[in-house]
NUDOPA-36991 format. One line per field, with one value per residue (C-alpha): x, y, z. Coordinates in pm, 1 decimal. Each point is the difference from the previous one (the first is absolute). Layout:
BEGIN
east: [X ...]
north: [Y ...]
up: [Z ...]
***
This chain:
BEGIN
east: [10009.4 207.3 21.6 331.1 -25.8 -288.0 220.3 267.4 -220.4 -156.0 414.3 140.9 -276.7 152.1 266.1 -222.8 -198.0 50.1 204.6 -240.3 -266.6 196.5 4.5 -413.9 -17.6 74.5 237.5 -144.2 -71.7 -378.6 -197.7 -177.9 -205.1 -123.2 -242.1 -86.7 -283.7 213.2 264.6 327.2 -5.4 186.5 -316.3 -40.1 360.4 7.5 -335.1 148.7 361.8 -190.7 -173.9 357.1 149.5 -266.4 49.2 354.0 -124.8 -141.5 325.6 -34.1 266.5 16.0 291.3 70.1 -289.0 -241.6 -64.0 -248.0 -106.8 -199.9 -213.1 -167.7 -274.2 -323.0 -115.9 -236.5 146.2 329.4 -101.1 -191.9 328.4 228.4 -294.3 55.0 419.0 -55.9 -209.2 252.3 254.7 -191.4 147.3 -74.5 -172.8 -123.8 -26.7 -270.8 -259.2 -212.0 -277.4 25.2 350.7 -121.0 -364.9 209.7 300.0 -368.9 -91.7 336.9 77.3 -195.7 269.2 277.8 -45.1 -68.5 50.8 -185.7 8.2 -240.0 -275.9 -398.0 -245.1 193.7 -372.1 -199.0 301.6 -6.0 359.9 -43.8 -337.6 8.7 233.1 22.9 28.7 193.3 -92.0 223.0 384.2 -29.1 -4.3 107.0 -58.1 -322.1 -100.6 -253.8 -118.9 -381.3 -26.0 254.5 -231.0 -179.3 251.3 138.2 -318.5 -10.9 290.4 -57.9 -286.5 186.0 262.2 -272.9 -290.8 -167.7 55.8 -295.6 112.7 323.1 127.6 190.7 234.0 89.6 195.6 -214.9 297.3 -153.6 -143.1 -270.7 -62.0 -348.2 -33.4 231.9 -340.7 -220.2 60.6 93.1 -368.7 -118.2 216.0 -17.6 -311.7 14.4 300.5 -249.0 231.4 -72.2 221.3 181.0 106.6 376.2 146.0 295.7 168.7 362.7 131.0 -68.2 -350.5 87.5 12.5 -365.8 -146.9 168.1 -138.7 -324.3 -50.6 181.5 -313.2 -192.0 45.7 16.4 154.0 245.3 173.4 89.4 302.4 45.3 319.8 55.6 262.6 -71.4 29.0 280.8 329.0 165.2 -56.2 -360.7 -19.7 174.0 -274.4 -309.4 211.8 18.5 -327.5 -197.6 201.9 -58.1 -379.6 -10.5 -171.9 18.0 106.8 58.2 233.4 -3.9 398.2 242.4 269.8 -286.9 23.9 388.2 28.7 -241.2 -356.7 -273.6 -79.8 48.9 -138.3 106.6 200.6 358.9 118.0 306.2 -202.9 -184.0 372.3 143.5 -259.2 -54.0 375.8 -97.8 -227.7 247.7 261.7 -270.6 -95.4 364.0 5.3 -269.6 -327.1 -325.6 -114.1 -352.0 65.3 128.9 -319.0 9.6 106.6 -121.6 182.5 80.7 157.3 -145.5 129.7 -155.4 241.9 -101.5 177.5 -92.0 236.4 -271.3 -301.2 123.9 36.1 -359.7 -100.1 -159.3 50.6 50.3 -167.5 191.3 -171.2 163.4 335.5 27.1 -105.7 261.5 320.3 161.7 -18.3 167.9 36.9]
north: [13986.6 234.7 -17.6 -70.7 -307.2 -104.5 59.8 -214.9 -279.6 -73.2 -58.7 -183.0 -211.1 -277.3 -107.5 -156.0 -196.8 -397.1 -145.7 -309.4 257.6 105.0 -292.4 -31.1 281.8 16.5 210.7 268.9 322.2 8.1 354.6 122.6 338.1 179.9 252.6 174.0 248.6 232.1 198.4 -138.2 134.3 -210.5 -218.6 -118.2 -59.9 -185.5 -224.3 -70.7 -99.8 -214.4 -156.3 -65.1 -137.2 -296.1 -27.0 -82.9 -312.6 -97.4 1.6 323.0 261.0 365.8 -17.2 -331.5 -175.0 232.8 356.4 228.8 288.8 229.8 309.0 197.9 259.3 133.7 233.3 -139.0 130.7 -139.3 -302.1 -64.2 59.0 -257.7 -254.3 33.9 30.3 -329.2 -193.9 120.3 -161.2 -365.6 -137.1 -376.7 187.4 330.2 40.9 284.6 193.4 144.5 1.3 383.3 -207.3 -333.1 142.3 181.1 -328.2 -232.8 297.0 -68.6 -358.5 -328.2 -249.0 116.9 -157.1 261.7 -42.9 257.1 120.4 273.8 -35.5 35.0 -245.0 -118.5 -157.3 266.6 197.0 -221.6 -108.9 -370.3 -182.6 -177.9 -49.7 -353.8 14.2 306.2 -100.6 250.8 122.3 138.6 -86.4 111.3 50.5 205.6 258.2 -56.8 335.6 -7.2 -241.3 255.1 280.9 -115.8 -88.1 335.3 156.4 -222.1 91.7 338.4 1.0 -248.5 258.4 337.9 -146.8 379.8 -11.7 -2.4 186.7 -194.4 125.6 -257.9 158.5 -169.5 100.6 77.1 -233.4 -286.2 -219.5 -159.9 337.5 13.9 -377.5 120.6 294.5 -210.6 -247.1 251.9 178.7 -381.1 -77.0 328.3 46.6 -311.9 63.5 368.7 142.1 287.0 -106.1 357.6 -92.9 181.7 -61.9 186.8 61.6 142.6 81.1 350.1 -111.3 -179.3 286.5 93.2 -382.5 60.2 387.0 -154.8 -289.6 164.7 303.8 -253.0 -171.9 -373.9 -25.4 -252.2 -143.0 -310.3 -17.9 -280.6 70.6 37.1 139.7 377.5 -17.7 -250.1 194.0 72.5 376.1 6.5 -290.4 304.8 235.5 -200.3 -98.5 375.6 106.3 -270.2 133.7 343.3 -86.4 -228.3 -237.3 -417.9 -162.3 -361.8 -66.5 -353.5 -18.5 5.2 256.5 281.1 -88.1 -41.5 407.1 34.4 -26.1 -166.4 -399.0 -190.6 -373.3 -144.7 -206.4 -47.4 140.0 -176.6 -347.8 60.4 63.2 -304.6 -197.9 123.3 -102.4 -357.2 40.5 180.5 -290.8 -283.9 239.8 54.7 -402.0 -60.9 26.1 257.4 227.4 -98.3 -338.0 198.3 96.5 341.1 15.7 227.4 93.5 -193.2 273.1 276.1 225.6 255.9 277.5 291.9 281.6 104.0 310.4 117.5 -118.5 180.3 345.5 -13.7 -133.5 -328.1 -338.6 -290.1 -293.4 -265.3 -294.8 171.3 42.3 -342.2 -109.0 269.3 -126.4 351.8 208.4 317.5 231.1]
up: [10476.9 -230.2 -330.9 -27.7 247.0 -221.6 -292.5 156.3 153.1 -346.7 -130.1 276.8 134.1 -235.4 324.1 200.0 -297.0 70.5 -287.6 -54.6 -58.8 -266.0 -120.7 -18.3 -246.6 -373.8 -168.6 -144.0 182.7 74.6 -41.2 272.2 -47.5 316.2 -19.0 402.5 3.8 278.3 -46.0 160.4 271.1 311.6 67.0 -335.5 -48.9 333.2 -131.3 -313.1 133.8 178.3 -291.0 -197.3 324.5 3.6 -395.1 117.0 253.5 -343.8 -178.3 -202.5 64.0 -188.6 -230.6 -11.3 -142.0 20.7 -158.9 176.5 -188.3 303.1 -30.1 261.2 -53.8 171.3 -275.2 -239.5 -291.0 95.2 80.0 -339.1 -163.6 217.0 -15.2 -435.9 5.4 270.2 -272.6 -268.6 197.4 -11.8 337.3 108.1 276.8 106.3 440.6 51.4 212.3 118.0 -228.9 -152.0 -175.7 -40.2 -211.7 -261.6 -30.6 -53.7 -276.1 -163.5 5.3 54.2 -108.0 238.5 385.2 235.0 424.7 177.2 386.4 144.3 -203.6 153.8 -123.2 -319.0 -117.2 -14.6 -194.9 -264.4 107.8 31.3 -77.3 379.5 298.0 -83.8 -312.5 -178.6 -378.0 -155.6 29.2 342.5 353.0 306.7 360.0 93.0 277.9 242.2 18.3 -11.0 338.8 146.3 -4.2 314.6 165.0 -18.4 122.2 314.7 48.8 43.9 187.9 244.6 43.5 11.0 89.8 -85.3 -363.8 -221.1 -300.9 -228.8 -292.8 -248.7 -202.5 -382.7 -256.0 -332.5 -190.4 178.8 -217.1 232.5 210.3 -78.8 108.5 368.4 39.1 -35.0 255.5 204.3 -62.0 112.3 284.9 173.5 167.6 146.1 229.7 58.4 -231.5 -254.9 -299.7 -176.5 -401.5 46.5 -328.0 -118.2 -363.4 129.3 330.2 2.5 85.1 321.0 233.0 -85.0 66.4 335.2 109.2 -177.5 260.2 283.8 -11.7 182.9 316.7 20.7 -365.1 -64.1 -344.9 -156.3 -257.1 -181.2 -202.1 -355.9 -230.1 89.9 383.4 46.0 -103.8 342.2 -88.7 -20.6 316.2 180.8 -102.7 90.2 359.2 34.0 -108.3 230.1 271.1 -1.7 -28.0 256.1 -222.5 -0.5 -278.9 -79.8 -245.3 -245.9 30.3 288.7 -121.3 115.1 343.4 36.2 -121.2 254.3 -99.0 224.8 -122.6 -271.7 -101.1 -321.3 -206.2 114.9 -317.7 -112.3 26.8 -344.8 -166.2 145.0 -114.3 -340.5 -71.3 38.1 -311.8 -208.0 61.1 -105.9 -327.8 -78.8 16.8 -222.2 189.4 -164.1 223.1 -89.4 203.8 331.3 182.9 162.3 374.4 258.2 299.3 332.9 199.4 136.7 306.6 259.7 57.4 304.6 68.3 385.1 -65.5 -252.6 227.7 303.4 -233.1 -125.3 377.4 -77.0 159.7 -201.2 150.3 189.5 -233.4 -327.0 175.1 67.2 -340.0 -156.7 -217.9 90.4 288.7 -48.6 332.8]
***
């Protein structure tokens, strides 16, 4: 989606908004801050127009009764900035995530109601006191990262039965990175797995996790996604890079494997956005976020790219074919 289509989606959504919706809501304009941890690039854009497209089920169209004031950033720096101009703001409601943009909102308010997506293990963060019950002035809809991690091995060694040696590759800006190694550290050996800590602080580091792991035969990677490696530039690079080392990767979302990269098994990411705009509609109506238990997700999808698995001369099993959302040839 371009920008300008974004632009103009956001201004003229308002035609197809039921009139007895309409109706439902009061007169004054409502605030709505949004706060996205990516830059906005045409993924995010395309996640978030979904988000304000469900807002408008709920009644709540850009312009007309609702004011959304949006900011994108992946720099940390940046982002502590927009999370303080937000706050300064005061909207009714402020739609965020992942966690490196909901941490710093938390550091800067704990009156205003917050709505997060994309955030790992909200409880151990210090986000929200418990699933069920929130206790503060956020809540959201969670990741299920941690019981992913196996998955993603098996997966793997379903695909190249040879592979002994996996690298996972994290971001530094992670907040629970050190929580991702060590379960990995866990997990690992008993798939007959050496785990390899991969953790990067800026792109320009990717290319040497890859010559690292491809030194050694039988080497394969696991990418979970975070704010570094999901702009479509830097999903290009680590397509590339696999490729030209003939090494297996599985990737946590599905936009990896339709540019070409091996397998994917995730979240289907737009689900999380949909959802969270229920919660902003019943907070904009008067509910506390500390009363809306956190949600964890209900889709997932398997994504294979045999275009990708012929070029590195594997065969992907006819069991995980079958059980595959998206078959890409």
């Amino acid at each position: 989606m371009k920008r300008r289509e974004f632009i103009t989606l956001l201004g003229g959504a308002a035609a197809a908004w039921p009139l007895a919706a309409r109706a439902q809501q009061q007169d004054r304009i409502r605030r709505l801050g949004v706060l996205m941890g990516s830059d906005d690039n045409t993924d995010a854009l395309t996640l978030f127009a979904t988000f304000q497209q469900a807002l408008e089920q709920f009644g709540w169209v850009y312009g007309r009764n609702l004011q959304i004031d949006i900011r994108w950033g992946s720099n940390a720096e940046r982002i502590l900035g927009y999370a303080k101009e937000l706050v300064r703001l005061n909207p009714d409601v402020i739609f965020a995530g992942p966690s490196n943009v909901v941490l710093p909102l938390l550091r800067e308010t704990r009156s205003i109601p917050i709505v997060f997506v994309r955030v790992s293990d909200p409880v151990a963060q210090g986000i929200v006191d418990s699933l069920a019950r929130p206790n503060g002035n956020a809540t959201g809809f969670s990741n299920p990262d941690f019981p992913l991690l196996g998955k993603w091995l098996q997966i793997l060694k379903d695909i190249v039965p040879s592979v002994n040696r996996i690298g996972l590759m994290i971001s530094t800006d992670n907040a629970v990175s050190a929580y991702w190694y060590q379960l990995f550290n866990q997990l690992a050996p008993s798939l007959a797995i050496s785990p390899v800590a991969a953790p990067i602080r800026a792109v320009a580091e990717i290319e040497g996790v890859f010559k690292s792991l491809a030194r050694e035969s039988n080497s394969g990677l696991v990418i979970p996604g975070d704010s570094v490696v999901l702009a479509p530039s830097v999903r290009a690079l680590i397509i590339q890079l696999a490729a030209s080392h003939r090494l297996p990767v599985v990737y946590g979302v599905r936009p990896f494997v339709a540019d070409g990269g091996l397998v994917s098994y995730g979240i289907e990411p737009a689900d999380p956005f949909r959802r969270a705009a229920s919660y902003v509609d019943r907070i904009l109506k008067g509910e506390k976020p500390s009363d809306l238990p956190v949600q964890q997700p209900t889709k997932f999808e398997l994504a294979i790219n045999l275009k990708a698995a012929r070029a590195l001369g594997v065969s992907v099993p006819m069991a995980l074919l079958a059980s595959a959302d998206e078959v890409i040839e």
